[in-house]
N, C-alpha and C positions, 0 to 999 in steps of 0.2 A: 533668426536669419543672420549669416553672417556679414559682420559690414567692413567692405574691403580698407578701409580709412577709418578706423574707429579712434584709433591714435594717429595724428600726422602732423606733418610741415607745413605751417603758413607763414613765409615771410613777408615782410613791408620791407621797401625803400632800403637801406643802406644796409639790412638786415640779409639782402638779396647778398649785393657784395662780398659781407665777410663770409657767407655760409659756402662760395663759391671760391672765394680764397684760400678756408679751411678745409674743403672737401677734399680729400686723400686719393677717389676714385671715382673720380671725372671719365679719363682717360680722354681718348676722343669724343670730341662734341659734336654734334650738328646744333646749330640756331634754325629753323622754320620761322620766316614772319610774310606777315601781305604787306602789296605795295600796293599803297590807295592813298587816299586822298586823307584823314585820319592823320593829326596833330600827334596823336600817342603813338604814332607805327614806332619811331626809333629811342620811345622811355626807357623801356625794356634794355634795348640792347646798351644803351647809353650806360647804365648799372652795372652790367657784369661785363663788357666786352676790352677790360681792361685783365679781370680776373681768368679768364679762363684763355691759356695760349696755345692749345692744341682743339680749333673748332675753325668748321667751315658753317658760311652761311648760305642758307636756301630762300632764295629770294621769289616767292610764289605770288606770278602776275595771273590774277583771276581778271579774265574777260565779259563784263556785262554786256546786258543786252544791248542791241544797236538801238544808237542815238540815246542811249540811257543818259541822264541828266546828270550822273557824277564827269559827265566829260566837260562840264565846266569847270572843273578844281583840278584840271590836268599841272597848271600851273605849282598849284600844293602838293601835288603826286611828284612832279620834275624837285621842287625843295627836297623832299622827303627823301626821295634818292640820293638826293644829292646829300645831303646829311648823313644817312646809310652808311654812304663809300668813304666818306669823314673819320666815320666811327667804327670801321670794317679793320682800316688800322692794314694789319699781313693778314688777317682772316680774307680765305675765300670766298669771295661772290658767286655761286651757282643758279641762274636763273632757272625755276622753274614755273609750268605753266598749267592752269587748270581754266577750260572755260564752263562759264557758269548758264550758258545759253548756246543754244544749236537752230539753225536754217533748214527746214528740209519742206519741199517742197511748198515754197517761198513763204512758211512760217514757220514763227520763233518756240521752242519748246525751252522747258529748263530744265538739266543737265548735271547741275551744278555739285548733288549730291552722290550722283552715278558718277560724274568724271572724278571726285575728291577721293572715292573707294576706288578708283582704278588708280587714281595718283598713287597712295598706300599701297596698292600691289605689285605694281609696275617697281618703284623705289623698294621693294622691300630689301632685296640682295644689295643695294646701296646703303639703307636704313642699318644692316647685320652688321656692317664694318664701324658703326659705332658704338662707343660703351655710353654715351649719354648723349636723351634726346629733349630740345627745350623745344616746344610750339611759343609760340607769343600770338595771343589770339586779339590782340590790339586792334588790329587796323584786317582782319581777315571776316570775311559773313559768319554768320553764324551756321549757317547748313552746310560750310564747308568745313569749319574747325569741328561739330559735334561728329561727323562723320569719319574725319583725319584722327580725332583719339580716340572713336571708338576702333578704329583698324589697327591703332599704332597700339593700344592697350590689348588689346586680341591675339596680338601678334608679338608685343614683347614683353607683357608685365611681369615682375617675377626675376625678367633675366638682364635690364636694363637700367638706367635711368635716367627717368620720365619725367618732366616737368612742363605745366603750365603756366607761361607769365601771361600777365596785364595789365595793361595803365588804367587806372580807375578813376573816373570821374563823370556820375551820373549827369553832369550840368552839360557834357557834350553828346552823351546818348540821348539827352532830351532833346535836343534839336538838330539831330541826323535822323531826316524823316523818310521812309521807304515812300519808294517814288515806283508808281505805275503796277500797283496791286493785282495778283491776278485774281481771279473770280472765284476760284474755290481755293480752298487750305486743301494740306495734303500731308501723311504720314512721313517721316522722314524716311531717307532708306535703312534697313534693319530693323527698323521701329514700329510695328502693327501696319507697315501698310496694305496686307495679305488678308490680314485677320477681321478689318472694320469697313473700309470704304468699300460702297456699294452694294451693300450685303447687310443683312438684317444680326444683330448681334444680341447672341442667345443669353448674356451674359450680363448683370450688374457692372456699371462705368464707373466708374471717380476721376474727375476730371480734376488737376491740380496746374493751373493759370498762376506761372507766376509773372505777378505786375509790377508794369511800371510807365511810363509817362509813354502808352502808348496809346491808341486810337481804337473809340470804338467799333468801329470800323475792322478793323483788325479782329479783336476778341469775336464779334458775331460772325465772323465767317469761319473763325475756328470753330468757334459754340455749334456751326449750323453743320460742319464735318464730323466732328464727334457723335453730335447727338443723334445722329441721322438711326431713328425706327427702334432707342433702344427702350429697354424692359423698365430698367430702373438707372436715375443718375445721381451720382452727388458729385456737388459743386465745391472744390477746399479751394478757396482763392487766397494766393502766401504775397503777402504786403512785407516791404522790407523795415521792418524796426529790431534794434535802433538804426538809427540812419544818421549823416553828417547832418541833413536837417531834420531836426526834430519834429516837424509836421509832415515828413514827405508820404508816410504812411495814411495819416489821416486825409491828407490832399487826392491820393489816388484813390481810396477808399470813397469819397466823397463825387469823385469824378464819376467814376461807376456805381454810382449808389443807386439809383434806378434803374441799370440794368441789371444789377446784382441780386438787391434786397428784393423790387417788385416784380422785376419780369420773370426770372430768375428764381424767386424765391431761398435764394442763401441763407440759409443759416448761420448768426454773429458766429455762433459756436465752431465753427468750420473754418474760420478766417487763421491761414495758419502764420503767424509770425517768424522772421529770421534776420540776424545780424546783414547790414547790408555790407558789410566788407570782410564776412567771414563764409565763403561757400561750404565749406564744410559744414558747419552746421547747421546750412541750409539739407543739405547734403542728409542728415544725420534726420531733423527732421520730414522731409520728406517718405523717407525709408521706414522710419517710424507708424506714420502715418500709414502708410501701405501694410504695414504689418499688421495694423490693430483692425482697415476694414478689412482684411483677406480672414480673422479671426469670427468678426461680426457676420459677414453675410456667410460663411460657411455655414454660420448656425444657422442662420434665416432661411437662406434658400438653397442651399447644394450641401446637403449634409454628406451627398454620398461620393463626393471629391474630396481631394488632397486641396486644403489652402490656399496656395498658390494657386489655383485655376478658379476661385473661387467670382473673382470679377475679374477686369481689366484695369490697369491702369493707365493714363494718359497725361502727361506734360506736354506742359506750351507754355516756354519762356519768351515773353516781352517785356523786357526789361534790362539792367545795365550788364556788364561783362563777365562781372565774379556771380551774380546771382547766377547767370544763364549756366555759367559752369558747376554752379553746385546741382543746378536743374540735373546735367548732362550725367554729373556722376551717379546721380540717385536712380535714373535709367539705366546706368548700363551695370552698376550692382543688382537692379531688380533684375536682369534680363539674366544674368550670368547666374542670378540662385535660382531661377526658372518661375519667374512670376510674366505672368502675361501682361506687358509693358510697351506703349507706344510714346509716341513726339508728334507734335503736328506743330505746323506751324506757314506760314505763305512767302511765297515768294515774289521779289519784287522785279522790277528792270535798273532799279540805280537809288539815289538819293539826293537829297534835299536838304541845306543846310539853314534852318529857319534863322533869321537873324532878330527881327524885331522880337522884344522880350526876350534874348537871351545874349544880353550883353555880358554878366561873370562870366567869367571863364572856370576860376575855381583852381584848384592844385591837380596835376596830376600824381597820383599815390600809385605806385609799382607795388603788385604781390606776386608773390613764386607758390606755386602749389609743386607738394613733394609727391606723384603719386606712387613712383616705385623706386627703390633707393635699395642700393647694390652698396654693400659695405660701413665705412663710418667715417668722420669726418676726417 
């Protein structure tokens, strides 16, 4: 299989700066970042929005659902901005808008991932006039940025470049709690939602959950969408080590021990390990992994297919920012070498920002992913 990222760019912190300094063929920029409520919206920009003098920024106001419970940190959303246009400096502010929930006959549906793929289309003829494109997926949902770089990768890899920032720091992802869960999970858009939901699936599953200090709660109603009527499943559940803490692996692992090991029946041998602040070779393993069972059950049960059709694969990142994006790459490599490859994951109405027991705050550490790079420094 080929791996689009076998060799690539991970910067940290100051490491962003000079490589944006030295870069030779920038040209025109755009910055993409969310405005919400999220202490790390302006880390990112704070880093390079000194280096880079030819870039406008797209200021992307997603809409949750009505009376969502992030409308109490509007106060933080008003800072945030207010910081933004600080740090904006001559760079242009371009508001744009995606809503992540729709009214129609006086109930709420969610939207969030069909309006992100119409954002990318609609912008593309604006997107063409620049030679480099940075997302900062900091303070943005997660079903809106997987969807915005699967279109924007689709659309310009190759001829562009492409960067993902983020401010990382798992101790604020632990208590930003999804507030108002809907009842079922569901495939993301482009991601198996055709092929599994509702419909009895003729195919071997491998379900690969990457965790993290999320809620069981969460995981079983993925588990219960996935698993819906299949033949056979297996369970790779990817724990982050190393990590900044060195039990945070055993702690999750522990939390889910009972759903995992007895309900579940996991195999220790399954449990897949990955650097918590390197997505790439989250990235790397994953892809790995898909390659070795598309090889195994070929043997077993579809001898008389090509590999790649051999099972299905399935992600579902709950977890912090750089994991969820090596999740995102490892999908959308499978999908582009033609392996049968889905996302699931649920969508909420807002967020919740727990306070008791999460008084650290912790460092925020900025990384830049290089995915497509036009030229040399």
């Amino acid at each position: 299989m080929e791996q689009y990222w076998k060799d690539y760019v991970l910067l940290r912190d100051q490491e962003c700066e000079q490589y944006f300094t030295e870069k030779e063929t920038l040209g025109k920029s755009v910055f993409l970042l969310g405005l919400g409520f999220d202490e790390r919206m302006c880390v990112g920009l704070n880093v390079i929005s000194n280096t880079i003098k030819d870039m406008d920024i797209w200021l992307i106001h997603f809409k949750e659902a009505e009376n969502s419970n992030s409308e109490l940190y509007l106060g933080t959303v008003a800072e945030n901005l207010k910081k933004l246009k600080e740090l904006a400096m001559n760079h242009p502010i371009i508001d744009k808008n995606i809503s992540m929930w729709e009214n129609k006959d006086g109930q709420e549906r969610a939207v969030a991932e069909l309006n992100a793929a119409k954002f990318v289309k609609e912008n593309i003829d604006a997107l063409a006039q620049y030679d480099t494109i940075i997302v900062d997926i900091s303070a943005l949902p997660q079903n809106i940025y997987f969807v915005m770089l699967d279109r924007t990768l689709s659309q310009f890899y190759g001829e562009k470049n492409i960067y993902i920032m983020a401010s990382e720091n798992y101790r604020i992802d632990r208590k930003t709690n999804p507030e108002g869960l809907e009842e079922n999970a569901h495939y993301f858009w482009g991601y198996g939602a055709t092929n599994i939901s509702g419909s009895r699936v003729d195919k071997p599953i491998v379900w690969m959950p990457v965790l993290g200090e999320c809620t069981e709660e969460r995981l079983l109603k993925c588990h219960k969408c996935i698993m819906l009527d299949v033949q056979y499943q297996e369970i790779c559940p990817v724990v982050p080590f190393p990590s900044m803490n060195e039990r945070r692996s055993d702690e999750i692992l522990m939390k889910f021990r009972e759903l995992l090991f007895e309900r579940w029946q996991v195999e220790k041998k399954n449990i897949i390990y990955a650097a918590e602040t390197n997505p790439f070779q989250l990235y790397r393993r994953l892809c790995e992994t898909a390659e070795h069972y598309s090889k195994v059950l070929v043997a077993l049960y579809r001898q008389e297919i090509d590999e790649k059709e051999s099972c299905k694969f399935v992600f579902t990142a709950m977890t912090s920012k750089l994991m969820s994006v090596g999740t995102f790459l490892a999908a959308y490599n499978l999908k582009k070498e033609k392996y049968d490859v889905a996302i699931v994951g649920l969508n909420n109405r807002g967020y919740r920002l727990a306070t008791e027991g999460h008084e650290e705050k912790g460092e925020n550490a900025v990384f830049c992913l290089c995915l497509s790079d036009q030229g040399t420094w």
